[in-house]
N, C-alpha and C positions, 0 to 999 in steps of 0.2 A: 362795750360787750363784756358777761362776765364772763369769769373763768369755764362756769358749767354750759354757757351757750357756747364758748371758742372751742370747748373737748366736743360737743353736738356736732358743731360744722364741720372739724378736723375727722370727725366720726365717719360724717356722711361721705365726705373726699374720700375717705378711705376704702370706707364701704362701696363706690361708683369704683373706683380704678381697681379694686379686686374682683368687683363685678364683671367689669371692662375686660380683665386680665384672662377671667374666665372665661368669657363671650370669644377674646380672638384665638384663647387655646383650643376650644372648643370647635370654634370653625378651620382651624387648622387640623385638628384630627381628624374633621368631615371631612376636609379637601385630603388628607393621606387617605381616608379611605374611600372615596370615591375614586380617586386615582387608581387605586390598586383595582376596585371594581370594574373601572375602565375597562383595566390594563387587563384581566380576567374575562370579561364581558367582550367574546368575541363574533363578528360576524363572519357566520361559512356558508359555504355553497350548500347545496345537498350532498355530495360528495363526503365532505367536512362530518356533515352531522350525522349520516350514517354511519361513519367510521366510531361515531361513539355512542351509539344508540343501538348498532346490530347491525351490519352489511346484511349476512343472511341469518337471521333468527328464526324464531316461529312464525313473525309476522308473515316472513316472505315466503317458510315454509305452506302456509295456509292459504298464501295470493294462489301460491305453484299450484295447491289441488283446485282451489275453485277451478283457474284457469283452466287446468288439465280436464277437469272434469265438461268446460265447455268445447272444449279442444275436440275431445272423442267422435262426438256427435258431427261435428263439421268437420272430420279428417275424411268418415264412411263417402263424403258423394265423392274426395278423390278419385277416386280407383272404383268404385262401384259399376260403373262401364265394365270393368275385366269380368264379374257375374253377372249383371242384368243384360248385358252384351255379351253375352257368353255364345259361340258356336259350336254346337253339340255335333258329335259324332254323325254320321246318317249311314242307312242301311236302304238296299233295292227293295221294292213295295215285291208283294207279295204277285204272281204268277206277269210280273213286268217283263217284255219281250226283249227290250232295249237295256235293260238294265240287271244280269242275272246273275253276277258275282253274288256270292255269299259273306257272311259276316259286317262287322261293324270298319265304320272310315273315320277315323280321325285325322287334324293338320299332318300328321308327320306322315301318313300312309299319301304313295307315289298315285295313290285311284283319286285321292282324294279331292280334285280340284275335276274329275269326268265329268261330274255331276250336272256342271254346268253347259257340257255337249248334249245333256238328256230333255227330254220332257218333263214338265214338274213332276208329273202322276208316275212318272218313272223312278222315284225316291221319296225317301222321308227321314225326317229327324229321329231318333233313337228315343227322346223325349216328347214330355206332353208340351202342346201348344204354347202354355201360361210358362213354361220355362227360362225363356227370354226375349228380350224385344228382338232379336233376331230369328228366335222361332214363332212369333207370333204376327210379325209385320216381313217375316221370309226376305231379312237381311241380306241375300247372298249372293254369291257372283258378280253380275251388274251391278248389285246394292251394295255391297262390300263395305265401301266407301263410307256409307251412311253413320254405320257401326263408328269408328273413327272421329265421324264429322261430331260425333254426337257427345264424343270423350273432349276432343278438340274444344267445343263449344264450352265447354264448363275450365276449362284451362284460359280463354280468352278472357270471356266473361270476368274470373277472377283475375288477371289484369287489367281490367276493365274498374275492378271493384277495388283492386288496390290502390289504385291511382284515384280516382274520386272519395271514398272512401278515408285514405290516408289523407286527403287535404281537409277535409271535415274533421278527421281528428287530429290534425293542429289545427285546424281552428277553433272548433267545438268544443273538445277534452278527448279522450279516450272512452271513459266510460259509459258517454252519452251516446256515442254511436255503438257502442258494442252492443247494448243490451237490446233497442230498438234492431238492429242488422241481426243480430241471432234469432229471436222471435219469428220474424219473418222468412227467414232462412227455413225453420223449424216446418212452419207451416207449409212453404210451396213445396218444401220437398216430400212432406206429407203428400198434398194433389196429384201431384208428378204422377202416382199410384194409380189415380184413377182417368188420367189419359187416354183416349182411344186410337190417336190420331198421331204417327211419328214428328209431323213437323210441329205438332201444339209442343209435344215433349221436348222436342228441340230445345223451341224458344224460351221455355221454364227452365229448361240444364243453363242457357245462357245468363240468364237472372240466377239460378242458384249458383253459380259461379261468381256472379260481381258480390252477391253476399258473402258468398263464404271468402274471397278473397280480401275485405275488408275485415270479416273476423281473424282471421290468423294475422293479419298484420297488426293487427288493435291489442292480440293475445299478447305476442311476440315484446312489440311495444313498452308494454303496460309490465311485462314482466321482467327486462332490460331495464327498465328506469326505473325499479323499485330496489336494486337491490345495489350496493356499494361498489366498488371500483376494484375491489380485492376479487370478489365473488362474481362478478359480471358475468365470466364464462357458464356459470353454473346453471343460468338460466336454459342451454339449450336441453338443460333435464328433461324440461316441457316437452319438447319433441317426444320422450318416450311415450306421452298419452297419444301422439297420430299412431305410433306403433304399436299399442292396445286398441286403438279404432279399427286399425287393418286388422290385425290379429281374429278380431270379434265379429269382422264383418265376415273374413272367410267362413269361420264357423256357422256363421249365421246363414250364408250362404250354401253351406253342405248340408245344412239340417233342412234348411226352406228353400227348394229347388223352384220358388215361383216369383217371379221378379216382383211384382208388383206388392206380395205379400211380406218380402223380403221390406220392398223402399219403406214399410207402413213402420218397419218391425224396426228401423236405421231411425225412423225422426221423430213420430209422434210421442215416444215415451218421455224425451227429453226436454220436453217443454219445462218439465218441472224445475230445468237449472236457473229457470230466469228469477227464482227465489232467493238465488243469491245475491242479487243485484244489491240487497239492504246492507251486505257484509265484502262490498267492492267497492275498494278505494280508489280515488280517482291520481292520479299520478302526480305527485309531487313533484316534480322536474318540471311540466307540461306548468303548473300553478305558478310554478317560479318566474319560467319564460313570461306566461301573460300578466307578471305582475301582481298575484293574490297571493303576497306574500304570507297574509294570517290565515289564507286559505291552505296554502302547503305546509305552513307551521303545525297547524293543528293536525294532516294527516301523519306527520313527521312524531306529533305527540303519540298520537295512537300507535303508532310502530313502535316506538319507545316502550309504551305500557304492555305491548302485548310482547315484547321482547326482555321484558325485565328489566327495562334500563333507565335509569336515572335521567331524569333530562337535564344536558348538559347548559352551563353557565355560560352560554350562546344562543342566537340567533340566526335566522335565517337572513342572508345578503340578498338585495333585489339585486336584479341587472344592471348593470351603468347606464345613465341615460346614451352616452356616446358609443353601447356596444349592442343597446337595444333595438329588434329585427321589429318594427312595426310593423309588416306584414309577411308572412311566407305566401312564397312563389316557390314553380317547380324551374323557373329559371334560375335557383340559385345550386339545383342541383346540374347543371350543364355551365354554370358562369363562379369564379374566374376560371383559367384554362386550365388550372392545377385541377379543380373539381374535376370539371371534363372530363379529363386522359382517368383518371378516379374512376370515375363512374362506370368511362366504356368498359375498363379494363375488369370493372365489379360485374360487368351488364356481361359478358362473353363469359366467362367462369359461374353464373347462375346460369345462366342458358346451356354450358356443358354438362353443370350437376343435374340439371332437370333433364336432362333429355337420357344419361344414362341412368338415372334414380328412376323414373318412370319406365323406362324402355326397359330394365331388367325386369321387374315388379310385372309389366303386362304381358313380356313375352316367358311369363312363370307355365302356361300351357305349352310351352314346345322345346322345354327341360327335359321332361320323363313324361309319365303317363299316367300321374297324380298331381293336378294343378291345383287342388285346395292344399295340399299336403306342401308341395314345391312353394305356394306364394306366404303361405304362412313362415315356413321358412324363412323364404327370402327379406319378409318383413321384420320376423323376430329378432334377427340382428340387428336392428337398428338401437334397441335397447342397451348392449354393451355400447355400443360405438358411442352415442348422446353423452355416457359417462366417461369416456374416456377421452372423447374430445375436449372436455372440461379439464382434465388434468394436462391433456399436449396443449392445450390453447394458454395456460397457468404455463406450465414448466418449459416446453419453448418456445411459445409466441402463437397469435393468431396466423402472422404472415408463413412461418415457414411447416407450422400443423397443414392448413388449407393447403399449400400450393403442395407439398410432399405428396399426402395421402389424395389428392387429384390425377396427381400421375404416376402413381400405382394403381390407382382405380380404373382410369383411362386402360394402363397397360394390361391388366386383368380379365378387361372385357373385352378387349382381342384377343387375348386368348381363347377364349369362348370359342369364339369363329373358327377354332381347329381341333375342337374337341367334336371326334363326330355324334351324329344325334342317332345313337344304335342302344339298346335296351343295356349291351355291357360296359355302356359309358353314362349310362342315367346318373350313379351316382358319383362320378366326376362333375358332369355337367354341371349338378345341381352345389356340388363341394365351390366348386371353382365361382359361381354364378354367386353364393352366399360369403364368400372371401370378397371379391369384386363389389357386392353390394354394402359390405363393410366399410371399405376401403369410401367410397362412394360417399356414403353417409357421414363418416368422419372429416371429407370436405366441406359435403353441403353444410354441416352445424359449422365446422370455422369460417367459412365463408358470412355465416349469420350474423355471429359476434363480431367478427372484423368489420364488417360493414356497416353494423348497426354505433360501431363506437368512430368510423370513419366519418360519418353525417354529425353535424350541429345538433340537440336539442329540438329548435328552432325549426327543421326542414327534416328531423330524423325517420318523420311516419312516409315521408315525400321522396325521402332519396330511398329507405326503404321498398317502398311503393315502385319506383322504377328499377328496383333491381331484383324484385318478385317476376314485376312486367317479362323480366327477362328468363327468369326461372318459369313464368307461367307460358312465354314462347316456348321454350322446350319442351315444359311436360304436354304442349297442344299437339310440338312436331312427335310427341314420341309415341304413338301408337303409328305412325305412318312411318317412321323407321324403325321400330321394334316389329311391327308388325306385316305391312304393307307391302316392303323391301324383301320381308322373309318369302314373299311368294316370285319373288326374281330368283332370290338363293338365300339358303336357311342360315349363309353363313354373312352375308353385308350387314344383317343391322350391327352388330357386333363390331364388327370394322369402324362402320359411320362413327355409333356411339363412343366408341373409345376414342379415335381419333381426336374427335372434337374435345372429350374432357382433356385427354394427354396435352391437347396445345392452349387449349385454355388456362390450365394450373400455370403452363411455364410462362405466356406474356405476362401475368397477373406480380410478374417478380420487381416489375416497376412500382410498387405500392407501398407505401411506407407500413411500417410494424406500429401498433394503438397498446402490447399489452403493458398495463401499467402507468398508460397515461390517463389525466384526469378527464373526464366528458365534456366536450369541446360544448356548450349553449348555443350561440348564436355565431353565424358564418363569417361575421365582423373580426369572433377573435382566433 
């Protein structure tokens, strides 16, 4: 070999082992930086990724009005029994033998139940015919009952509607029931209008009842799981649109004294909300649970974008195969026995809140002697209280907000019961009744969020769903003790009602405190 071929060879070696040299430096700086990518590159819950994307931004400023906006519309058949169920005053018919008092009879007046010792043709309603289903189908005395049956019916119903309803949306999604369940909602309570027949009306109150109580739990829901673990509480804001729905209805109600024209004026215009369906996200938690992960990534993205936020150098974690719930059951909200004593203990304190949150609200007629004026009242409160529940449920806990303002509420509305019902105690009455209804409401919302972060992910529309059941028992029994009982003595519902919240607040002291813990997914962990 010459000299110029052994520098060529010696060249080549050289040239391979610098090459070489560069190739393993090369993959070593890969391997430091994918390391560090890794080690950057993390996977979080939802939880996680809201905390850096926006708990409550715009995004979830925007979910709050759609929701609220579909809220409004399914708050009105609540309480719409208190006006289309309304019983009007009555006066003696004109040259009646039997019946010759003068002037007008309302509930609080002592003549006021004769009526029913008389002849029909011996009286009459103060108003026209079409005023209410009690003066058009002559609800009274013997029928009494009917009134009630008929408030009852749409309180069942949506237990009814919670509990099917809520299994369809774990199973389903959230979204897919809501929008189909409002529609129709919309509509029957449109028909309801043009009923001729008490017991056809019935049976439609019992159906718009299983709808609507599938919407406010799907609202509820959807609006809970969208927003971070810091803000959580803030979601019972929502509430404030039922209490623009009450608000709206009474007015609507004093302006349009005709039931029927009233139900047209409560549904048909609201159809138009189903347009928002294109701009309602479906619940990223729910996507997680069933495993579509790049399905909840991407809603996760958009919350980001309309939140201004970066999207963070993470992803989304599925569920562990060993903690993943293949199926939900509503056995899992009675099974292990820790649930259990949970639930009853949740199921008897929604049954307290509903039964004096309804029973003050219905018995707004035998306050004073302005019941559009007393129930609007009594509902407008609700507005501070929704806010401020957010901050006691934040600053000291769900557990000891709920059961506190429970048993001041309870204790408020026996006070009631000794405030007499005479014209120079109206506005005590009506003071003491809107303090009570406060106090009230600031449970029912902590009892919401408590319970809503007590439940798994997994079972949360289901253990929800059973603990409305029990709030929707109440609001059925509370026209028959707000109301019913008032004609034994004007001072028991008062008693009943308070009693039951006052002892419900306290056993509920066995229930562990959720604020600040992370949202439990599946019942496994």
């Amino acid at each position: 070999m010459s000299f110029a071929d052994e520098q060529i060879v010696n060249f080549d070696k050289n040239e391979k082992q610098e090459a070489k040299s560069l190739i393993n430096q090369q993959n070593e700086n890969s391997d430091e930086t994918n390391k560090e990518e890794k080690k950057d590159f993390e996977k979080l819950d939802v939880d996680g990724i809201l905390f850096l994307i926006g708990e409550f931004g715009r995004s979830q400023i925007l979910l709050m009005i759609m929701l609220s906006l579909l809220m409004i519309p399914t708050a009105y058949q609540s309480l719409s029994i208190t006006f289309i169920g309304l019983n009007p005053p009555w006066r003696c018919t004109n040259n009646s033998k039997e019946c010759n008092r003068q002037g007008e009879f309302s509930i609080n007046d002592e003549f006021y139940k004769q009526r029913c010792s008389m002849k029909r043709d011996s009286w009459t309603y103060v108003t026209e015919k079409d005023f209410s289903i009690v003066t058009e189908w002559d609800l009274v005395c013997e029928k009494v009952s009917l009134t009630y049956m008929a408030n009852s019916a749409l309180q069942i119903g949506g237990g009814i509607g919670t509990i099917i309803l809520g299994f369809m949306s774990d199973s389903y999604g959230r979204k897919k029931i809501l929008y189909p369940t409002f529609v129709l909602f919309i509509v029957i309570s449109f028909l309801i209008a043009f009923i001729q027949t008490f017991w056809i009306f019935f049976a439609l109150r019992i159906i718009v009842g299983i709808l609507q109580g599938g919407i406010y739990l799907t609202l509820w829901v959807l609006m809970t799981e969208s927003v971070g673990l810091t803000y959580r509480s803030y979601s019972n804001v929502l509430w404030c649109a039922y209490t623009v729905g009450m608000c709206l209805m009474a007015l609507q109600s004093w302006l349009v004294p005709k039931w029927r024209i009233l139900l047209i004026l409560l549904s048909a215009p609201y159809l138009i909300l189903v347009g928002t369906y294109s701009f309602m996200p479906e619940s990223a938690r729910w996507l997680r649970v069933k495993n579509q992960i790049s399905l909840a990534e991407k809603v996760l993205k958009q919350i980001a974008k309309c939140n201004k936020k970066p999207w963070p150098n993470a992803c989304l974690s599925a569920i562990s195969e060993n903690s993943k719930q293949k199926k939900t059951s509503y056995i899992y909200v009675f099974y292990p026995l820790k649930v259990f004593l949970s639930t009853s203990m949740q199921f008897f304190l929604w049954f307290g809140n509903a039964v004096a949150y309804y029973g003050i609200s219905l018995i707004s007629e035998n306050l004073s002697n302005n019941m559009y004026r007393d129930f609007i009242l009594i509902s407008i409160v609700d507005i501070p209280s929704n806010f401020i529940v957010c901050w006691l449920c934040n600053r000291f806990g769900r557990k000891k907000t709920t059961i506190i303002t429970a048993v001041i509420g309870g204790a408020l509305v026996i006070v009631l019961a000794f405030i007499p019902c005479r014209a120079d105690y109206y506005f005590v009455r009506v003071s003491v009744a809107m303090v009570a209804k406060f106090f009230v409401n600031l449970s029912y919302g902590g009892i919401y969020i408590w319970s809503t972060e007590l439940y798994p992910t997994s079972i949360r529309s289901q253990g929800i769903g059973v603990c409305t059941w029990a709030g929707v028992l109440g609001a059925a029994s509370a026209p028959w003790v707000s109301q019913f009982l008032g004609y034994i003595h004007l001072a028991l519902p008062f008693c009943v009602m308070g009693s039951i919240l006052f002892i419900s607040g306290v056993c509920c002291c066995i229930l562990p405190e959720t604020n600040g813990i992370s949202t439990v997914e599946v019942v496994e962990e």
